[in-house]
C-alpha positions as CSV (number, residue, x, y, z in Angstrom):
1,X,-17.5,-7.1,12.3
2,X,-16.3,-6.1,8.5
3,X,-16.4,-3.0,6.6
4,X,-15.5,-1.8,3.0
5,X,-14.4,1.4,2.9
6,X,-12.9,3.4,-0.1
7,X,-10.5,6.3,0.8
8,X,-7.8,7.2,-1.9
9,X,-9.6,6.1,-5.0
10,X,-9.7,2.2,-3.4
11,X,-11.6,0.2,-1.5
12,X,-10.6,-2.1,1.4
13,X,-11.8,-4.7,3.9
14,X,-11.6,-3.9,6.7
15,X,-12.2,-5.3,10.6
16,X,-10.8,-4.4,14.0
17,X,-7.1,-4.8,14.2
18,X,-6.2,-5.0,11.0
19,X,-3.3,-2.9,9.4
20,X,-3.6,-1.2,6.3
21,X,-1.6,1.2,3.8
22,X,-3.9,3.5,2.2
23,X,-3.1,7.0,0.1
24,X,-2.1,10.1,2.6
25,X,-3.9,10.9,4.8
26,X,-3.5,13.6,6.8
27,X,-2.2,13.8,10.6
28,X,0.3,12.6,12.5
29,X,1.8,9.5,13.9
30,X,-0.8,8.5,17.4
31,X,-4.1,10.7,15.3
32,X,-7.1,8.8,15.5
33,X,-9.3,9.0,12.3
34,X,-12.6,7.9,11.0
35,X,-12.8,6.7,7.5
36,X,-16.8,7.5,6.3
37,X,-17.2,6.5,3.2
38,X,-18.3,3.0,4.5
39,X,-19.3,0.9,1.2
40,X,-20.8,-2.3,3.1
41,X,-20.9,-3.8,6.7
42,X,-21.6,-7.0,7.8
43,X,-21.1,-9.8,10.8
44,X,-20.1,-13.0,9.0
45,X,-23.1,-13.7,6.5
46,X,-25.5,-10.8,7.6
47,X,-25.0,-7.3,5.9
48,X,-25.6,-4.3,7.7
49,X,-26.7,-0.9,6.8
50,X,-23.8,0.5,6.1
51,X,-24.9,4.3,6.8
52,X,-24.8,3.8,10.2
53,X,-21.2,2.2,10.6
54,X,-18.5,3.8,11.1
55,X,-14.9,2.9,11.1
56,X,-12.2,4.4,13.2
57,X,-8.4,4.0,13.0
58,X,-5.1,5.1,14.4
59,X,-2.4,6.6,12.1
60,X,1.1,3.8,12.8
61,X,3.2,6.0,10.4
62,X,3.5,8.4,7.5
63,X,5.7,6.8,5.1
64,X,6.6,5.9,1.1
65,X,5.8,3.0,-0.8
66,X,7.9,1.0,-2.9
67,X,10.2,2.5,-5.4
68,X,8.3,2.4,-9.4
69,X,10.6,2.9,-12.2
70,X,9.5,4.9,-15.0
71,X,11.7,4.6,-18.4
72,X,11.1,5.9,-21.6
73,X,13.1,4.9,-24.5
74,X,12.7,5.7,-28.6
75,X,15.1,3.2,-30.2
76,X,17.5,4.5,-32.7
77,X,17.2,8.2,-31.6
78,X,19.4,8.2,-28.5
79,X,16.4,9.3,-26.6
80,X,16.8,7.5,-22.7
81,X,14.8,8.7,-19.6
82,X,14.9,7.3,-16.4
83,X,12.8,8.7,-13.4
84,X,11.7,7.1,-9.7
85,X,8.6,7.5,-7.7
86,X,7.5,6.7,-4.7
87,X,4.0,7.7,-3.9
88,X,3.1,8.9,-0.4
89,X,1.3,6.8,2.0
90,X,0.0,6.5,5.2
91,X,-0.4,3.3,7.7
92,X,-3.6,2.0,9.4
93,X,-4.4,0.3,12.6
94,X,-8.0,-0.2,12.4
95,X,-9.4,0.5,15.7
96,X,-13.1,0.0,15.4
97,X,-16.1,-0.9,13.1
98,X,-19.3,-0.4,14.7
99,X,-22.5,1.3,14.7
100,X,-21.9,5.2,15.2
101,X,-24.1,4.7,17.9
102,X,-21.9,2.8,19.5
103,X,-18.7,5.1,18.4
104,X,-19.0,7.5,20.7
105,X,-19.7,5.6,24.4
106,X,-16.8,2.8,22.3
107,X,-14.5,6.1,21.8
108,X,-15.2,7.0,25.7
109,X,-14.2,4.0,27.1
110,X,-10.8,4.1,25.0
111,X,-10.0,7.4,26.1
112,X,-9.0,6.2,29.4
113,X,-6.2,3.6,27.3
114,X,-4.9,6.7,24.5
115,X,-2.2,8.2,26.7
116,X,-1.1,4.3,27.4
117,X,-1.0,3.9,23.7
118,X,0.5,7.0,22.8
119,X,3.3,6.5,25.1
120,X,4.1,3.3,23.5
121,X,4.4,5.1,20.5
122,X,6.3,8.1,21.4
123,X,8.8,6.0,22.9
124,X,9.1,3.7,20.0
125,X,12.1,4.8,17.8
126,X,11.8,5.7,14.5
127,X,13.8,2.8,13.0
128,X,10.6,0.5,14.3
129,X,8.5,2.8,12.9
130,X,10.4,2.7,9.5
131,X,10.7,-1.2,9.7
132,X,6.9,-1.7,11.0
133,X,5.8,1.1,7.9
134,X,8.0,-1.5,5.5
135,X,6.4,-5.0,6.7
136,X,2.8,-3.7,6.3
137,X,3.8,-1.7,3.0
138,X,1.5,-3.6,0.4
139,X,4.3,-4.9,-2.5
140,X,4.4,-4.0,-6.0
141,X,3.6,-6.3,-8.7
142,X,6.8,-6.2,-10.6
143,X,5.7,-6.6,-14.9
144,X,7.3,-9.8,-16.4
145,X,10.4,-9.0,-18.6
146,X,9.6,-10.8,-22.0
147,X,13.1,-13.1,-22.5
148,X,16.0,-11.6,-24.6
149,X,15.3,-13.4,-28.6
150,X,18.6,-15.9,-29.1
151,X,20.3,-15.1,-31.6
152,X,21.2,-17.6,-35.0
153,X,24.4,-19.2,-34.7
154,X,26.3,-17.0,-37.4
155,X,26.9,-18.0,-41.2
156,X,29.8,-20.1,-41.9
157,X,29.5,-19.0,-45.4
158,X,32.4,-16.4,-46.0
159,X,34.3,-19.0,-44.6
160,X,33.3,-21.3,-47.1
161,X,33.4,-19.6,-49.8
162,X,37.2,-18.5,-49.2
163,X,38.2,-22.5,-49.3
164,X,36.2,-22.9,-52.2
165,X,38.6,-20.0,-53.8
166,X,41.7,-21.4,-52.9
């Protein structure tokens, strides 16, 4: 089963096991969450109502995305600014898309596997964390640099003009 589900201003697809980076969200590494604002559902071609799904997932890591320049130049003025971001994020496991129905017998039965799971995780060290956080990190499209102009071959005429003179 599928859902779309918008957290952070966007919208993702979303279906059990799949690994997302979304905004921050809070919690820790090993939280379980449930992202409501489910858009659509569906099994292959059929749609479900998508006020009774819910969508759980477990929090992999707290980390930061990709580095963005920012630059600012005025030509002529001496006027140069050069500043970094990189915007919070947090990744997703997605654990379950159901019915919330089913959520809570589902979210019983996977109780008796958390401590298994969390165990994995607390004894994972944190440079696996960082280098899982960096595969799954979605990558910035980079803007095109337009190509330098090539300059004219320069003017032979001074030259010219000085054998002309002699």
């Amino acid at each position: 089963m599928f859902a779309v589900v918008r957290t952070g201003g966007k919208q993702y697809r979303v279906a059990a096991g799949d690994k997302i980076a979304v905004e921050k969200l809070a919690g820790e590494a090993g939280d379980t969450v449930t992202l409501g604002d489910v858009l659509l559902a569906g099994e292959g071609d059929d749609l479900a109502e998508a006020g009774k799904v819910t969508v759980s997932a477990e929090i992999i890591a707290q980390a930061k995305s990709e580095k963005v320049i920012v630059f600012k130049k005025r030509r002529r003025h001496n006027y140069r600014r050069k500043a970094g971001h990189r915007q919070q994020m947090t990744l997703l496991r997605i654990m379950q898309v159901g019915d919330s129905k089913a959520a809570p017998k589902a979210a019983a039965a996977k109780a008796d596997d958390a401590p298994k799971a969390a165990d994995k995780t607390a004894a994972a060290p944190a440079g696996e964390a960082k280098a899982e956080a960096a595969k799954a990190a979605p990558k910035k499209a980079v803007a095109d640099k337009k190509p330098a102009a090539k300059k004219a071959p320069a003017k032979k005429a001074s030259a010219d003009k000085a054998e002309e003179q002699k």
